[in-house]
matplotlib code that plots the C-alpha trace (Angstrom):
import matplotlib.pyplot as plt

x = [83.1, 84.4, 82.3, 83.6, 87.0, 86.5, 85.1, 87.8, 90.6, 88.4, 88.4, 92.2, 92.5, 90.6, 92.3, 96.1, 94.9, 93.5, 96.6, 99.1, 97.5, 98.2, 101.4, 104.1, 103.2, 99.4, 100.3, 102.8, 100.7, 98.0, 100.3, 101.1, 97.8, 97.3, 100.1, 98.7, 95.6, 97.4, 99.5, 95.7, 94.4, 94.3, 94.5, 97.9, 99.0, 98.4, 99.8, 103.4, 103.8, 102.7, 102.5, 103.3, 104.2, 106.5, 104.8, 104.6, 103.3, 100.2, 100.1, 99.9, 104.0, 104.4, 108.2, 108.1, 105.2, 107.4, 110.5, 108.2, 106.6, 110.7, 110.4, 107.6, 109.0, 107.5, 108.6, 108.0, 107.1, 107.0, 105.9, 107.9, 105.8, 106.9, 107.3, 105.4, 102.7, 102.5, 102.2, 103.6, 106.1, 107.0, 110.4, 111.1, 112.9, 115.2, 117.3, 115.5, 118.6, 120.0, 117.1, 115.6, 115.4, 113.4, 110.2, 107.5, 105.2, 107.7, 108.9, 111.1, 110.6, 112.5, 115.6, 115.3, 119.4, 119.3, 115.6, 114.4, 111.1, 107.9, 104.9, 101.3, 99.7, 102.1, 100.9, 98.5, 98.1, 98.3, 98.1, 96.8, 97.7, 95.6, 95.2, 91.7, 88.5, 85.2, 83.3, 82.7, 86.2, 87.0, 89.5, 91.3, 95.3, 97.5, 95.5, 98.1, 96.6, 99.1, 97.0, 94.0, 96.0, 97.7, 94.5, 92.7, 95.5, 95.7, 94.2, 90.7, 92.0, 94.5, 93.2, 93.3, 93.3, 93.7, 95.4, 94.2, 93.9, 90.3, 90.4, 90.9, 87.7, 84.7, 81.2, 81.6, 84.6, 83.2, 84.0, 84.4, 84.7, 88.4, 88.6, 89.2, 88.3, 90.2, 87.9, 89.3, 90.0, 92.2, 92.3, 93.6, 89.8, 88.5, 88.6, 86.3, 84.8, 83.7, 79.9]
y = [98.9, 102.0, 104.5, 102.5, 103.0, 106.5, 107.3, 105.2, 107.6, 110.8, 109.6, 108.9, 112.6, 114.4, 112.0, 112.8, 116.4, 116.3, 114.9, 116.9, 119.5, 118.6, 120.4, 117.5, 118.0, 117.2, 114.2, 112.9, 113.8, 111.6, 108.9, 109.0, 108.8, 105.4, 104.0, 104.3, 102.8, 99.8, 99.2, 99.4, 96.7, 93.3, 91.6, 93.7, 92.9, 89.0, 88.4, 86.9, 86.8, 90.4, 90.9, 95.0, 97.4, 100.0, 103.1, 104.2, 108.1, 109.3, 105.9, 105.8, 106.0, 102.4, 102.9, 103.6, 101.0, 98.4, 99.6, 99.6, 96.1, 94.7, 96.3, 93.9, 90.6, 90.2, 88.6, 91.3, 90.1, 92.6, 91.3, 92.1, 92.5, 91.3, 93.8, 91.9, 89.8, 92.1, 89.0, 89.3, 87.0, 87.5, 87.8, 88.3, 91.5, 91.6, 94.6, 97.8, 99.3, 96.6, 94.0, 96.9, 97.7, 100.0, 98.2, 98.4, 100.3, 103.2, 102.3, 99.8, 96.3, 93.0, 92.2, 88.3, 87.8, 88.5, 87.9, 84.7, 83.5, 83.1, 81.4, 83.1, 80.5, 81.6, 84.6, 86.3, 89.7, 91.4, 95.2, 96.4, 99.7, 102.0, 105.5, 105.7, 102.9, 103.0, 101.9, 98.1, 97.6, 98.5, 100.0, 101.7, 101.6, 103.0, 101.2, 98.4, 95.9, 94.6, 93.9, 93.1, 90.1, 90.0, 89.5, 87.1, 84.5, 84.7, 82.8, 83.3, 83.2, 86.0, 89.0, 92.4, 95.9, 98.8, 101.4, 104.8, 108.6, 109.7, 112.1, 109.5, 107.7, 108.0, 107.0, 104.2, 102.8, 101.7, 97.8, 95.9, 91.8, 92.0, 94.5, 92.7, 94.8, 94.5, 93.2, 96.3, 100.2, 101.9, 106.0, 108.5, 108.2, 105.1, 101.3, 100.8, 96.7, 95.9, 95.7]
z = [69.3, 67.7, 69.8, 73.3, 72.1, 71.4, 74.6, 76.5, 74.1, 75.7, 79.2, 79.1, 77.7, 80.2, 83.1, 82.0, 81.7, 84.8, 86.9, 84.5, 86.0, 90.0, 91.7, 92.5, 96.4, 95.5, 93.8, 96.8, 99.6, 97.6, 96.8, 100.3, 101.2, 99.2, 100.4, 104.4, 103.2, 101.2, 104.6, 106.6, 104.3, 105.7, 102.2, 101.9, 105.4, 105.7, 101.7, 101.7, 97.9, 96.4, 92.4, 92.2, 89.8, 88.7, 87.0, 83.8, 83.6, 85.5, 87.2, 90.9, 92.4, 94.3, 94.4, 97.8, 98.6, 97.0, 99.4, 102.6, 101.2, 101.8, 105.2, 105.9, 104.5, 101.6, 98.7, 95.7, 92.2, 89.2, 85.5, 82.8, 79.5, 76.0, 73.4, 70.6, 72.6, 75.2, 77.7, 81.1, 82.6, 86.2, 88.5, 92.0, 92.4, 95.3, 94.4, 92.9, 92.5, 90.6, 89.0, 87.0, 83.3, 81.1, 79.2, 77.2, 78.8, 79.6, 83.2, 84.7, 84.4, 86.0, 84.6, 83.0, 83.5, 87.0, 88.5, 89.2, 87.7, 89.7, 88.3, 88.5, 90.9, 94.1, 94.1, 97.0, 95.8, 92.3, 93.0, 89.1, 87.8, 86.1, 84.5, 85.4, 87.3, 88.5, 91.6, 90.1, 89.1, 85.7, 84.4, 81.6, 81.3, 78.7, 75.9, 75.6, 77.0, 78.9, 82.3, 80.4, 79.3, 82.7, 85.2, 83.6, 84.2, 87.6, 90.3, 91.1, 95.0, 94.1, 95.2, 92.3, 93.7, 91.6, 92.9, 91.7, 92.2, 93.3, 90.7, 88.4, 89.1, 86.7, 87.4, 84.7, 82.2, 79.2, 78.9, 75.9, 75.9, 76.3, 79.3, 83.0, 86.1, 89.7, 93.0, 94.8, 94.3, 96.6, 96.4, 98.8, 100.3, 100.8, 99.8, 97.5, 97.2, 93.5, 93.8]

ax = plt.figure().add_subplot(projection="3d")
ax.plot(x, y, z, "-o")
ax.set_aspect("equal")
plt.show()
């Protein structure tokens, strides 16, 4: 258990080194890049409700893919994690400029006073964040756990797509019991179907 968590502790080293490293244009023209692909995929396209995320550091940017996601009528859900359990409870946001407060993880979350509650079973789409995934689907975050609490509660017919950096991607994430992995990997270069 010790030596996976170790490993997992190395792999988030070498991946914030890594993207620490990329020039702010890299890192746009690449977030850029994921966004076209998101907007190209049908799942993405034909969802109505859409669970998405603000980022914390060396996350994938999906402020822009939440602004566009408006554009196209849907209705945009963000969790809102609690400091001590680090369980999610989600809002529709309707007003980035407004609905937004800092949280746990280090970026914005929903604000509770002024967002409206949506439970987990409307939901057509959860679009995961990640600081690092593999071809099968799993995934290493920040190390708090949050999503790995957060996926395994939603519906089996809601569809989970990481969202991720190609050079973030490593030929395997070491999994331990508690670790949940996404159906889907989006990077700047392909779409990438958990097999």
């Amino acid at each position: 258990m010790e030596e996976i968590r170790q490993k997992k502790q190395e792999i988030r080293d070498e991946i914030i080194r890594k993207t620490s490293e990329m020039p702010p244009e890299q890192i746009a023209a690449l977030t850029k890049a994921i966004e076209e692909r998101l907007f190209e995929f049908a799942n993405y396209l034909e969802s109505r409700i859409v669970l998405l995320y603000t980022p914390a550091q060396t996350e994938v940017d999906t402020m822009e893919i939440i602004r566009r996601s408006y554009l196209y009528n849907k209705i945009i859900v963000l969790p809102a994690f609690e400091a001590d359990s680090r369980k999610a409870r989600l809002y529709k946001v309707d007003d980035l400029s407004k609905d937004l407060i800092p949280g746990v993880r280090g970026n914005l979350e929903p604000n509770p006073k002024r967002c409206k509650a949506v439970p987990l079973d409307c939901l057509d789409i959860a679009i995961i964040p990640g600081l690092s995934m593999d071809e099968k689907g799993g995934r290493i975050g920040l190390g708090k756990g949050c999503y790995d609490r957060l996926i395994p509660d939603l519906p089996i017919t809601t569809r989970k797509v990481g969202l991720i950096f190609e050079a973030q991607m490593v030929p395997t994430i070491p999994i331990e019991s508690h670790d949940k992995h996404v159906d889907i990997v989006i990077t700047e270069n392909r779409i990438i179907y958990k097999i």
